[in-house]
C-alpha positions as CSV (number, residue, x, y, z in Angstrom):
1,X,5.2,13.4,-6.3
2,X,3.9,13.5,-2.4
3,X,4.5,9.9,-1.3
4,X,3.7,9.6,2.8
5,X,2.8,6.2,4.9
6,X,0.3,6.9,7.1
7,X,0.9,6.2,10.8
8,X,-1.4,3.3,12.6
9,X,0.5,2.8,16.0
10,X,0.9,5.6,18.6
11,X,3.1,5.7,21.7
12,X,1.9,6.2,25.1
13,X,1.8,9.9,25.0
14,X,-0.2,10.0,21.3
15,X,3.4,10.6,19.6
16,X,3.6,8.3,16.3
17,X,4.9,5.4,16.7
18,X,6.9,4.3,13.6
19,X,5.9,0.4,14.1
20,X,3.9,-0.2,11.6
21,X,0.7,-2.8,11.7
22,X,-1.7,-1.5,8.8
23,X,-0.9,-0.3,5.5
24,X,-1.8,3.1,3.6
25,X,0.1,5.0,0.9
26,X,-1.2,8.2,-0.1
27,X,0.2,9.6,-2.9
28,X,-0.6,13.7,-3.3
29,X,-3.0,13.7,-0.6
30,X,-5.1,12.6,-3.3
31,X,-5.0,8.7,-3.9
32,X,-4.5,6.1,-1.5
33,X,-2.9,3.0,-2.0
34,X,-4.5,0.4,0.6
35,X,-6.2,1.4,3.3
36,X,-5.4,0.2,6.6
37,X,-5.3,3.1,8.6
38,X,-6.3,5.2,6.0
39,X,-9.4,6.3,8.0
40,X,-7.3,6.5,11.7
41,X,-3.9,8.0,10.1
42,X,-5.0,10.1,7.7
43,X,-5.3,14.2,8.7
44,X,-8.2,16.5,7.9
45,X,-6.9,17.9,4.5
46,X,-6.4,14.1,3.2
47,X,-9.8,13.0,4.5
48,X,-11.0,15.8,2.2
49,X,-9.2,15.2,-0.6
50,X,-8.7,11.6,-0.9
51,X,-11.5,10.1,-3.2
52,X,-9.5,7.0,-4.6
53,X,-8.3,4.1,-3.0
54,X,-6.4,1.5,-4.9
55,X,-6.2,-1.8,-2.9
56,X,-3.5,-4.1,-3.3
57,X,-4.8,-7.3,-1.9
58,X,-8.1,-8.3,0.6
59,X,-5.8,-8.5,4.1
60,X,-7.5,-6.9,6.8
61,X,-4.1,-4.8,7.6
62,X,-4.7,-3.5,4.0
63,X,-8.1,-2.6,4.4
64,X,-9.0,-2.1,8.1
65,X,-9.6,1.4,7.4
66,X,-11.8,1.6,4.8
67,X,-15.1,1.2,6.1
68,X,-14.4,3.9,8.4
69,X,-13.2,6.6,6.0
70,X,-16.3,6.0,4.4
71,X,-18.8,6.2,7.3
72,X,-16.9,9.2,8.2
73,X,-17.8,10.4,5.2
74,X,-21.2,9.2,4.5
75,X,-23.0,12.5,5.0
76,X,-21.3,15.2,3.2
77,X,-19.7,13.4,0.3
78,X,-20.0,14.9,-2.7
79,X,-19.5,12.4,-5.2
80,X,-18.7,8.4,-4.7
81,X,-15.3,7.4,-3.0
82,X,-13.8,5.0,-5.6
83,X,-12.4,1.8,-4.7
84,X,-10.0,0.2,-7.5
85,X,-9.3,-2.9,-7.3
86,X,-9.4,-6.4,-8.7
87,X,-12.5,-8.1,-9.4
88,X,-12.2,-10.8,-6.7
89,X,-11.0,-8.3,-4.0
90,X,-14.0,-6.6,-4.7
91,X,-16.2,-9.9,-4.6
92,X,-14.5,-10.3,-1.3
93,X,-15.0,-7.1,0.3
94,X,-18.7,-7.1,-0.9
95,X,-18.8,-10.4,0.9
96,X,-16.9,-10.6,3.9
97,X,-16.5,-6.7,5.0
98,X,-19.3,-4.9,3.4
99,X,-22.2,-7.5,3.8
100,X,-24.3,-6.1,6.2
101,X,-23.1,-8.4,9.0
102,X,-19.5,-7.0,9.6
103,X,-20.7,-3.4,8.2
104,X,-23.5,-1.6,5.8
105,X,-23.1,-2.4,1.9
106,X,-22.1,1.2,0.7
107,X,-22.5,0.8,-2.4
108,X,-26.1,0.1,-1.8
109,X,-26.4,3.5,-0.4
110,X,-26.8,6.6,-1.4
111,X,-26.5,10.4,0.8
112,X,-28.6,13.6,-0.6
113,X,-25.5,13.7,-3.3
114,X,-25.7,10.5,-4.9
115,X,-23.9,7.1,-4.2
116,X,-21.2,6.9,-1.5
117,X,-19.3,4.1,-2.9
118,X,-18.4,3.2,-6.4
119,X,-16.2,-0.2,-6.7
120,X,-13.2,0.7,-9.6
121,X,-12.2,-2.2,-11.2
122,X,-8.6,-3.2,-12.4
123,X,-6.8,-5.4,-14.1
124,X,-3.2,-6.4,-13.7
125,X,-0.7,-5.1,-16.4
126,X,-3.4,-2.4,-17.3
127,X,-2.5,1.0,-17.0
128,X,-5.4,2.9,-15.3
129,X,-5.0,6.9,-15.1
130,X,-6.3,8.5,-11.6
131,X,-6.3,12.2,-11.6
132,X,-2.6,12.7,-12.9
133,X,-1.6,9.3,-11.6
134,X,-0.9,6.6,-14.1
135,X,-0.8,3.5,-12.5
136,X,-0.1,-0.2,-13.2
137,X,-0.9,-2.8,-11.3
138,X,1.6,-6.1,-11.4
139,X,0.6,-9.5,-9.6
140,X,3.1,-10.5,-7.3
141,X,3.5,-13.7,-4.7
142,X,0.9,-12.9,-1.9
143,X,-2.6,-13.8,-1.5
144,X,-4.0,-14.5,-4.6
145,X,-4.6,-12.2,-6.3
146,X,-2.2,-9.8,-4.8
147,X,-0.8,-6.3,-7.1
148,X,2.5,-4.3,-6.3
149,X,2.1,-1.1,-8.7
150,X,4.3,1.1,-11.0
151,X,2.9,4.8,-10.3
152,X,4.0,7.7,-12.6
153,X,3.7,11.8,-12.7
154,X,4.8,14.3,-14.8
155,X,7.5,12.5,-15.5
156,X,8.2,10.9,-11.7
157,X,7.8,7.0,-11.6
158,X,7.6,4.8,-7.9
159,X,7.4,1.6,-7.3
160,X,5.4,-0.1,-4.5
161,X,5.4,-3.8,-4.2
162,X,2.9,-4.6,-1.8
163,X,3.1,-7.4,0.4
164,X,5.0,-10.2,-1.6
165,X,7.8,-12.8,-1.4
166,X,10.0,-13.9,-4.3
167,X,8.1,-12.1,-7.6
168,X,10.0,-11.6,-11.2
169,X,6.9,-9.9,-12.9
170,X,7.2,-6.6,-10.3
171,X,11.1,-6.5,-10.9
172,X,10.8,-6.6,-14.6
173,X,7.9,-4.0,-14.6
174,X,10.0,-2.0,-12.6
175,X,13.0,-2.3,-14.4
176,X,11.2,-1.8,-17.7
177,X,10.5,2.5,-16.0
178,X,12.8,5.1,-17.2
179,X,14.5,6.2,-13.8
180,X,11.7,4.8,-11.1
181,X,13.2,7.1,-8.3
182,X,12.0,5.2,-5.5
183,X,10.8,1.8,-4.4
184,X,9.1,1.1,-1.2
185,X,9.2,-2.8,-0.8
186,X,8.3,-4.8,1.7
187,X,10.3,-6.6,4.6
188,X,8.1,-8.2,7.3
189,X,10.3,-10.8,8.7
190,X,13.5,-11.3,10.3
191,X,15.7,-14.2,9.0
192,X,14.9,-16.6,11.9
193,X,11.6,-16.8,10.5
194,X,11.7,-17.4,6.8
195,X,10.3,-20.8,7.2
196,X,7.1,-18.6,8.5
197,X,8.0,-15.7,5.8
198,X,7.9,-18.3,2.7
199,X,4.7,-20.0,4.4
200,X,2.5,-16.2,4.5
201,X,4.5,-15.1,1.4
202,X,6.7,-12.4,3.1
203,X,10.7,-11.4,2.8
204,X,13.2,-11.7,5.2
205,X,16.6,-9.0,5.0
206,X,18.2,-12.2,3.2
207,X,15.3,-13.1,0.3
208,X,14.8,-9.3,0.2
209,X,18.6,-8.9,-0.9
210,X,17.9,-11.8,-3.7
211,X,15.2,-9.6,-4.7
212,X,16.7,-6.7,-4.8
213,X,19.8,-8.3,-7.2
214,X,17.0,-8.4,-10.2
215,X,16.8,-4.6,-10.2
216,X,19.6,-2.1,-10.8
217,X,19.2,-0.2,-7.5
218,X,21.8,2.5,-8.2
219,X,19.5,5.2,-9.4
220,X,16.9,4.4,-7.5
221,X,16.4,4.8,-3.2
222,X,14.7,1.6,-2.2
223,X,12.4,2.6,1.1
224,X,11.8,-0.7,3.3
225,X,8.6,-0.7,4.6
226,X,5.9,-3.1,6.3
227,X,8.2,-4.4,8.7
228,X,5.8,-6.3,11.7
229,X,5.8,-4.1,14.5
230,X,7.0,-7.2,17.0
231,X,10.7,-7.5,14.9
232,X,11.0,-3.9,13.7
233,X,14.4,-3.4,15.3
234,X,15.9,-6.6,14.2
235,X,14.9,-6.7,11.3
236,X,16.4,-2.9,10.3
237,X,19.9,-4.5,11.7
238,X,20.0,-7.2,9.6
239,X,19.4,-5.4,6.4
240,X,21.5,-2.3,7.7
241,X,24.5,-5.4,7.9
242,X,23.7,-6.3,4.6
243,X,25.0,-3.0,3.1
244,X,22.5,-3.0,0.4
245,X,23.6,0.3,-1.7
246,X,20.8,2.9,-1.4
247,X,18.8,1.1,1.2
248,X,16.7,3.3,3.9
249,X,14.2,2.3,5.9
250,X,10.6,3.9,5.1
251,X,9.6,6.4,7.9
252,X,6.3,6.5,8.9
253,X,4.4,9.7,8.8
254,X,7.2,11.7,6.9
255,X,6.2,13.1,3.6
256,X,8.6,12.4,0.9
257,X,9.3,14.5,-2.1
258,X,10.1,12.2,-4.8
């Protein structure tokens, strides 16, 4: 399995950045978890190949990208992109994003192939099958409703939480996986701020540790991701001093082989 976090900050000379400020997984440049800066990140092969996005939850960091990767595409798709995702993240994106006010209603619209835009929908503690992908999606402690998933192939199980604070049901999903052999989890905060962390449902290095003690992590490589841009730095030195066993932070833009 091809796991790889798509970059959405640059540096001044167009080098990427690894703050991070929008959200996309894509799993063998095929599926895309979130989509952030899905259509900005992603490179020519991906935009090709990627026909399924799986959204987590309805946050514009999660999703800032999707309109785009579909106007991009509007023309020459062969085929509807697929968007899975709950039922009220889809009421909410045909609301609020594609409404006609903010941008067009794809799946109103069709191109000389057919529809453009087919909406997927999910539920949680389902297993759904994309391509090879099996996936699960688990509610966790975010906007409501908000998924972490379980995704397995050929044998090869990863766990992604999402953005989430304190959640048992994505620990005991996880847990529940033969040999998950990674875990990319969020961390957005810095312990200064877990009065504002608890308040937006976020960890800190410290809840993330208490998180981290319901799961058996020493089979497992748990990849920290979603840090906020603004405490990047600090944030990696507090977990670094908590000498979590098998902690790395996620890098942005590699492509791991998992």
């Amino acid at each position: 399995m091809r796991v790889q976090i798509l970059p959405s900050s640059f540096s001044g000379d167009a080098d990427v950045s690894q703050q991070q400020r929008l959200t996309t997984f894509v799993v063998n440049d095929a599926v895309a978890f979130d989509a952030g800066s899905l259509a900005f990140g992603c490179d020519d092969r991906q935009r090709s190949s990627v026909r399924d996005i799986v959204i987590s939850h309805t946050h514009l960091d999660h999703i800032a990208g999707l309109p785009i990767f579909i106007d991009d595409l509007f023309a020459t798709v062969e085929g509807p992109i697929r968007v899975h995702a709950a039922r009220e993240m889809i009421d909410v994106l045909e609301e609020h994003v594609f409404n006609w006010k903010v941008y067009p209603r794809f799946s109103e619209l069709s191109n000389k192939n057919g529809k453009v835009l087919e909406y997927v929908e999910y539920e949680f503690g389902r297993t759904f099958k994309i391509g090879t992908l099996l996936t699960t999606a688990i509610e966790v402690d975010h906007l409501p409703p908000s998924a972490g998933f379980i995704v397995s192939d050929s044998g090869t199980a990863i766990g992604i939480s999402g953005d989430t604070s304190q959640t048992d049901e994505f620990w005991t999903a996880v847990s529940a996986v033969e040999g998950p052999a990674a875990i990319f989890v969020e961390c957005a905060f810095p312990d200064e701020f877990s009065e504002l962390a608890k308040v937006s449902h976020h960890l800190t290095p410290r809840s993330l540790a208490a998180e981290l003690s319901k799961f058996d992590t020493r089979h497992s490589t748990v990849y920290v991701s979603n840090i906020k841009a603004m405490y990047r730095q600090t944030v990696i030195e507090e977990l670094m001093a908590l000498g979590i066993k098998n902690l790395k932070i996620a890098e942005i833009g590699k492509v791991y082989e998992i």
